[in-house]
KOLVO-80245 format. One record per residue (C-alpha): x, y negated, z negated; residue in three letters. Coordinates in Angstrom, 1 decimal. Layout:
REM residues N
rec u:X v:Y w:Z resn:ALA .
...
//
This chain:
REM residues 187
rec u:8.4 v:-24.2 w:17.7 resn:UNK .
rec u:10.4 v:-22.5 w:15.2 resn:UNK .
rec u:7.5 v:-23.0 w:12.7 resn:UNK .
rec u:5.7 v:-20.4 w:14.6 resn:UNK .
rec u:8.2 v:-17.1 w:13.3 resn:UNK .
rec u:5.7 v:-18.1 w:9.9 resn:UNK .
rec u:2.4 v:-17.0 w:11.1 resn:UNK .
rec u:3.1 v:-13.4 w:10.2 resn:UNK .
rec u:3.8 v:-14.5 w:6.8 resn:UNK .
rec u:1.5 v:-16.7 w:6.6 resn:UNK .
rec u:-1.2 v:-14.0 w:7.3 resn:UNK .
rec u:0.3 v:-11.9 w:4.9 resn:UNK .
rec u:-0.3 v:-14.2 w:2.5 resn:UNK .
rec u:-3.4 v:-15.1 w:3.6 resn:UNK .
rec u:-4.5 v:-11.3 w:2.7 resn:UNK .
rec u:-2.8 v:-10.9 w:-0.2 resn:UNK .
rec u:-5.6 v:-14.4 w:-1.4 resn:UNK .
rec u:-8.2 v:-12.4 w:0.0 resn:UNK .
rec u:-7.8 v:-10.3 w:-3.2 resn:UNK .
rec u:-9.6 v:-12.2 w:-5.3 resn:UNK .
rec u:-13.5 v:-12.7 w:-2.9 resn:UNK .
rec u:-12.7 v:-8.8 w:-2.9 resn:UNK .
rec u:-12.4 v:-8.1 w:-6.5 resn:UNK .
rec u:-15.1 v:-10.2 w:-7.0 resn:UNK .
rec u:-17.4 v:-8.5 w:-4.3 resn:UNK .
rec u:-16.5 v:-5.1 w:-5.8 resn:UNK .
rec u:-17.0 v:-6.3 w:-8.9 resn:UNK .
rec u:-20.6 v:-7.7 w:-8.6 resn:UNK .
rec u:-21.2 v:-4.2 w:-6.1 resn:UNK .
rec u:-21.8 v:-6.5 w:-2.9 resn:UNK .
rec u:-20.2 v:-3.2 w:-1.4 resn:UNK .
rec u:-20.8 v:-4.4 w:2.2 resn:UNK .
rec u:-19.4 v:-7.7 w:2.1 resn:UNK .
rec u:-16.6 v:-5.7 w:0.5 resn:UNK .
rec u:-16.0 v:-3.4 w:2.6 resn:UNK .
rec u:-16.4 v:-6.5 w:5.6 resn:UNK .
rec u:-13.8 v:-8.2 w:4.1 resn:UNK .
rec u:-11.5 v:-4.9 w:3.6 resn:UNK .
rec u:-11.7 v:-3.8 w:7.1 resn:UNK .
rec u:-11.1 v:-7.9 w:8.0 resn:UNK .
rec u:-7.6 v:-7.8 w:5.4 resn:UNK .
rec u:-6.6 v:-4.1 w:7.6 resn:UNK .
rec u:-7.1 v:-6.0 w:10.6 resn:UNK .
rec u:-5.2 v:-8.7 w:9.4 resn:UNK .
rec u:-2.5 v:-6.6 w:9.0 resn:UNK .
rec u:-2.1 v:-5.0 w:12.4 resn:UNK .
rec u:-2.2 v:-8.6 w:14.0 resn:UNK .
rec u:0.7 v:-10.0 w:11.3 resn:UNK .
rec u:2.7 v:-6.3 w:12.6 resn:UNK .
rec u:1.9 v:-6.9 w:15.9 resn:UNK .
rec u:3.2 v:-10.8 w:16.2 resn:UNK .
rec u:6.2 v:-10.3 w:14.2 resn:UNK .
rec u:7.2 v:-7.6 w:16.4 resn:UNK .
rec u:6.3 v:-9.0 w:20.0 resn:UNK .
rec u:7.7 v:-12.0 w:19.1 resn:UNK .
rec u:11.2 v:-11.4 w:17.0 resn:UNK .
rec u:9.8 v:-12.9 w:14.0 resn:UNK .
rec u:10.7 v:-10.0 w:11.5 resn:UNK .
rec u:12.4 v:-10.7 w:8.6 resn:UNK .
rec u:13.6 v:-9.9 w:5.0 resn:UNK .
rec u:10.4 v:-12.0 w:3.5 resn:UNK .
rec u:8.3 v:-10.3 w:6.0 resn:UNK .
rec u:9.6 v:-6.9 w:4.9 resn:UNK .
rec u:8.8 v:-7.3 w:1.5 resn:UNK .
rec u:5.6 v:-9.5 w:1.3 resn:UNK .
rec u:3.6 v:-6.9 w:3.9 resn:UNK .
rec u:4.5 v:-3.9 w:1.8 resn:UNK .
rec u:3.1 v:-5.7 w:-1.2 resn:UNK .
rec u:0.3 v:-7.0 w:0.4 resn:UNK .
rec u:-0.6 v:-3.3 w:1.0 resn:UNK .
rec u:0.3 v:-2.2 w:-2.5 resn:UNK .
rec u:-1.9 v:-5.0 w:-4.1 resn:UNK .
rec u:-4.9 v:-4.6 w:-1.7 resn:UNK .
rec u:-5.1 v:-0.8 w:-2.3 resn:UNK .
rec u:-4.0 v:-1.6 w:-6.3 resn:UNK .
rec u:-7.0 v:-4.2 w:-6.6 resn:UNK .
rec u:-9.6 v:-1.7 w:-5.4 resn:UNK .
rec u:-8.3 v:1.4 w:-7.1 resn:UNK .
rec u:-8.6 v:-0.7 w:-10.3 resn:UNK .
rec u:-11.9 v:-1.8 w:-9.8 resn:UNK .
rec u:-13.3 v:1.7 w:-8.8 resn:UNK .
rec u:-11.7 v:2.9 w:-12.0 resn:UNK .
rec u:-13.3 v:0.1 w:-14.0 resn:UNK .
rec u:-16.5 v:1.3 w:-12.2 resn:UNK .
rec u:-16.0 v:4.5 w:-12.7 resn:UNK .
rec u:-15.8 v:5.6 w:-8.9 resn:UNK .
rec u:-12.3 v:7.1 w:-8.9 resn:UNK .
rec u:-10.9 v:9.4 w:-11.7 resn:UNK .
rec u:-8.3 v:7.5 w:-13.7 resn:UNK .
rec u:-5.8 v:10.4 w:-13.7 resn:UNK .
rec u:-5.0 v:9.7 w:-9.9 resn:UNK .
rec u:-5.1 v:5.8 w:-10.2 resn:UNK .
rec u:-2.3 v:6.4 w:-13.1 resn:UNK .
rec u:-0.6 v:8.9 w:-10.8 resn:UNK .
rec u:-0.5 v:6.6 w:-7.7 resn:UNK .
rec u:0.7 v:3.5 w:-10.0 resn:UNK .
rec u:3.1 v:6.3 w:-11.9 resn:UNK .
rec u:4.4 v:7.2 w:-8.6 resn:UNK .
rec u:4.8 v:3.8 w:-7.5 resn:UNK .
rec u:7.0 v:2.7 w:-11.1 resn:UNK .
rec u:9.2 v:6.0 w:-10.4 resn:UNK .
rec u:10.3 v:4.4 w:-7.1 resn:UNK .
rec u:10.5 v:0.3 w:-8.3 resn:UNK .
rec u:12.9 v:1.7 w:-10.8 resn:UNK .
rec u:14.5 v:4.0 w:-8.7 resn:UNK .
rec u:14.9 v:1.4 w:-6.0 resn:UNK .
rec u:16.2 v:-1.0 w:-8.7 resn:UNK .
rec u:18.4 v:1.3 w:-10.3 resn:UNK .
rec u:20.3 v:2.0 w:-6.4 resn:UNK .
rec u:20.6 v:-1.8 w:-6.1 resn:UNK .
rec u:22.1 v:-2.8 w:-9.3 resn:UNK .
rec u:24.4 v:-0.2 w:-10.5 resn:UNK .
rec u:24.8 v:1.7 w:-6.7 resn:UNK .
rec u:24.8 v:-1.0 w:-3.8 resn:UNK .
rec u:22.8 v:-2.8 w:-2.4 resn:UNK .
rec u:19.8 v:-1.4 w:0.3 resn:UNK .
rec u:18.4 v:-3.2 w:2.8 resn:UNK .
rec u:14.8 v:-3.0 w:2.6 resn:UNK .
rec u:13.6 v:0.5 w:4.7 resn:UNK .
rec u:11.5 v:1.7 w:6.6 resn:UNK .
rec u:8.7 v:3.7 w:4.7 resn:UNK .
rec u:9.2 v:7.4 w:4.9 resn:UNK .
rec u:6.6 v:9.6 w:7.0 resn:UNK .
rec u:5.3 v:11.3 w:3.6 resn:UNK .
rec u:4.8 v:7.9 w:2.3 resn:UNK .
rec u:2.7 v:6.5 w:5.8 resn:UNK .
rec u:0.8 v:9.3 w:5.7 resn:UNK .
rec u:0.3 v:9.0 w:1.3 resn:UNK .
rec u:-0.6 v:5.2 w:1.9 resn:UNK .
rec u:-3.1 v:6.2 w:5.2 resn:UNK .
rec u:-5.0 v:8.5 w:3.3 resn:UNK .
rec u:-5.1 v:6.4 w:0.3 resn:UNK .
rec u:-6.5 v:3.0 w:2.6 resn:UNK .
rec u:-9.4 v:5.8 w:3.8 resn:UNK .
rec u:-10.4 v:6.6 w:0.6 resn:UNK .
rec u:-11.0 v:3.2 w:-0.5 resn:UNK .
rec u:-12.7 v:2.7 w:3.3 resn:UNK .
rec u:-14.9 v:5.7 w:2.4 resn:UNK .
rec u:-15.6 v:5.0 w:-1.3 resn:UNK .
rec u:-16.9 v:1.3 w:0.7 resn:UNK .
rec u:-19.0 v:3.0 w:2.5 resn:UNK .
rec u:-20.3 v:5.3 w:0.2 resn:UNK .
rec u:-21.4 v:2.6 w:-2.2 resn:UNK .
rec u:-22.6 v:0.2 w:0.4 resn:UNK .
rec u:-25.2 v:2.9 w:0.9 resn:UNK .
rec u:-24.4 v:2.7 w:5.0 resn:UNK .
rec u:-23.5 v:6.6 w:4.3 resn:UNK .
rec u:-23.1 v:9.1 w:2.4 resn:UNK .
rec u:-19.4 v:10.2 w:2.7 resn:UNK .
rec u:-19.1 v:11.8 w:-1.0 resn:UNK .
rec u:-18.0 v:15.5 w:0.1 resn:UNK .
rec u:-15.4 v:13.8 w:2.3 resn:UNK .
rec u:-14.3 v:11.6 w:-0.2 resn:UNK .
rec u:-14.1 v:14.4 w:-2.7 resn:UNK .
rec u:-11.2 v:15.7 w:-0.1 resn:UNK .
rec u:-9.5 v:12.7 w:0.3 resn:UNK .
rec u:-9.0 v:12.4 w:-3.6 resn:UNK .
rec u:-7.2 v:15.8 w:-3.4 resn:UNK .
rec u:-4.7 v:14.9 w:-0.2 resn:UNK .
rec u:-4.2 v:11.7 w:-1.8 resn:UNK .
rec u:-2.7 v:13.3 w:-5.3 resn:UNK .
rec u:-1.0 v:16.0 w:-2.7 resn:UNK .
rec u:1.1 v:13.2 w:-1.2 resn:UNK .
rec u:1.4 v:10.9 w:-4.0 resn:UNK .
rec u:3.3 v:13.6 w:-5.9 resn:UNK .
rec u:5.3 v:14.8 w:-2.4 resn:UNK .
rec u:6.1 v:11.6 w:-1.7 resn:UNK .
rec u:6.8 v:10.4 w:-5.0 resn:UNK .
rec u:9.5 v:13.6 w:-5.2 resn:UNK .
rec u:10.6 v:12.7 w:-1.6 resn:UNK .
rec u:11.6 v:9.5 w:-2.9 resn:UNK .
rec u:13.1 v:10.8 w:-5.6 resn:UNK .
rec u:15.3 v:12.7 w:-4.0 resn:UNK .
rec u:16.1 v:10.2 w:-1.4 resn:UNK .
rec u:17.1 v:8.1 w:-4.5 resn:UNK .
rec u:19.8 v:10.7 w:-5.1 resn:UNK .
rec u:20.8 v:11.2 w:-1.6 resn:UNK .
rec u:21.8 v:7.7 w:-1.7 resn:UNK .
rec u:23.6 v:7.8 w:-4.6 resn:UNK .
rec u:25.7 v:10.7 w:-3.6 resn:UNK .
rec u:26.5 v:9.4 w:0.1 resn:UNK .
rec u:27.6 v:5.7 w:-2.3 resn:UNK .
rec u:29.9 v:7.7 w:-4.8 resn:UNK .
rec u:31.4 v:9.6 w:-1.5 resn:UNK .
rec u:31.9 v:6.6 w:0.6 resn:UNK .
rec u:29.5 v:6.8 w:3.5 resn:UNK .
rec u:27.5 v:3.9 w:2.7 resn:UNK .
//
């Protein structure tokens, strides 16, 4: 029964494939079945939490793959809505800016600091990536016609470049953090 600790994974994975019926979707402005098959992927998510939780099956793959499925999902739509001209391209390249700053930085503590376990996502960023997963929800229901959520959308863009840069900085200086507490001893 040891298989089992895999489902989480294996749903993970399983949403992370469901990128490409969404691009596609988004692509030929089937905005409904896209936003279906969004809201399926979210719910996905919670159940592949959930499991690995209740049932001990956490782990380093887990840790990393669910993150990424995340990134990808919310990278896949941004894009799209760019190439469609629904989101302004100076917040797609902040989000994916802010998202380089903290690969490198992250990679930069690993190689030449120690290495980090993989952590628990700050409350800046939960709160950057929340707002971010709304706006692509809203934008879905916006162009699926269902309703007309422009002026709240037209918020949403401005909290999500708030946090982006807050967290972005927050990481940032939890970079350096690190590296002090290293060249001191304390990790």
């Amino acid at each position: 029964m040891t298989y089992l600790r895999h489902i989480p994974n294996a749903i993970t994975i399983g949403r992370m494939l469901s990128l490409i019926p969404l691009a596609w979707l988004m692509l030929q402005k089937q905005y409904t079945g896209a936003l279906i098959l969004a809201l399926l992927a979210g719910a996905s998510d919670g159940v592949d939490g959930f499991l690995a939780k209740r049932f001990g099956w956490e782990g380093r793959l887990g840790s990393i793959l669910d993150p990424l499925a995340d990134k990808l999902m919310m990278l896949c739509c941004f894009s799209v809505f760019v190439y469609q001209a629904h989101f302004p391209l100076w917040l797609f390249l902040l989000i994916v800016g802010r998202d380089v700053v903290i690969i490198l930085g992250t990679s930069y503590v690993n190689f030449f600091v120690g290495r980090l376990k993989v952590a628990t996502p700050t409350l800046i960023s939960k709160c950057n990536t929340a707002f971010q997963i709304i706006l692509i929800l809203t934008l879905l229901v916006t162009l699926s016609g269902l309703y007309d959520l422009s002026r709240l959308n037209a918020g949403l863009i401005i909290l999500v470049a708030v946090f982006t840069v807050v967290s972005g900085i927050h990481y940032v200086w939890l970079g350096f953090q690190i590296k002090k507490q290293f060249k001191q001893g304390r990790l």
